[in-house]
C-alpha positions in Angstrom: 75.7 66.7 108.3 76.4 63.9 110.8 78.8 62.5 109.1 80.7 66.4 109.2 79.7 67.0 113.1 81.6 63.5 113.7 84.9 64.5 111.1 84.9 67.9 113.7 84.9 66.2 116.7 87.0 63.4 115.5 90.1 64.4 117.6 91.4 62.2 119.9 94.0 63.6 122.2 97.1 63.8 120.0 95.5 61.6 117.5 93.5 62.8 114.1 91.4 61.1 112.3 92.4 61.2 108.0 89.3 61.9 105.7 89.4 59.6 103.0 89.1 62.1 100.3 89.3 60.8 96.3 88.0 63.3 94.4 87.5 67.6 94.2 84.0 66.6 95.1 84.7 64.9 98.6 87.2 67.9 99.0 84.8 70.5 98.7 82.2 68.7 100.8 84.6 67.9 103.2 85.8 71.3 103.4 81.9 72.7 103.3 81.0 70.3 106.3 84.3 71.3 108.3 84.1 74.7 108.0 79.9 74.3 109.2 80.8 72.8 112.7 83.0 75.5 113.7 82.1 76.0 117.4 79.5 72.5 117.5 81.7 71.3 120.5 81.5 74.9 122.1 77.8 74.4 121.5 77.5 71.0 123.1 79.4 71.6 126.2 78.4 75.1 126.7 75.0 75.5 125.7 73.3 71.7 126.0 75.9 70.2 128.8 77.4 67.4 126.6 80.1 65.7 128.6 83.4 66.0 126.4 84.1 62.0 127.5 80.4 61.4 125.6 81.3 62.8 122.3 81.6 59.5 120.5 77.7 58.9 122.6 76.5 62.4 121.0 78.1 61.3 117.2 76.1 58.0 117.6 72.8 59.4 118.9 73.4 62.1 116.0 73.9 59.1 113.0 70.9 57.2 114.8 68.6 60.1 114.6 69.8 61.2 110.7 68.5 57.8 109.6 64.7 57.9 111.2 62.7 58.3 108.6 58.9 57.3 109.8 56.3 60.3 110.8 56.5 58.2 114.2 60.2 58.0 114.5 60.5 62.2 113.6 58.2 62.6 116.4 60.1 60.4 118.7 63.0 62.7 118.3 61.2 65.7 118.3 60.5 64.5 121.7 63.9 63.7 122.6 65.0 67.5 121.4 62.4 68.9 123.0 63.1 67.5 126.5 67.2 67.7 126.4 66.9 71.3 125.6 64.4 71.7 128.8 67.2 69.8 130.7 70.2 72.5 129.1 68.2 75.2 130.2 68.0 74.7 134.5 
């Protein structure tokens, strides 16, 4: 999923990013992960107050968190969710 949420904000300006796709597999999951962050940057800007200049912060705080595995790290970020969406909300 992160890895999807970063391919949809990948724009640059004029620039795209190219997925790296070599088989009907990476295709479909591409496809699949494209078409399930419709409207994530409308979501980050609009509902949690992401910065568009950050994105490339939110895409690396995203990858970090998607790899913490430990009962202690999950409620680190549990944490973390709990007090940015407190913040979104004023």
């Amino acid at each position: 999923m992160a890895i999807a949420a970063a391919a949809s904000l990948a724009c640059t300006g004029s620039k795209l990013l190219k997925a790296n796709l070599k088989s009907d597999i990476d295709s479909l999951s591409y496809s699949i992960g494209m078409a399930q962050t419709q409207g994530l940057k409308g979501y980050l800007t609009g509902r949690l107050d992401v910065d568009t200049a950050y994105m490339a912060d939110f895409i690396k705080g995203l990858n970090e968190g998607a790899n913490k595995t430990s009962k202690k790290d999950i409620a680190y970020m549990a944490g973390l969710c709990k007090s940015v969406s407190k913040s979104a909300t004023r």
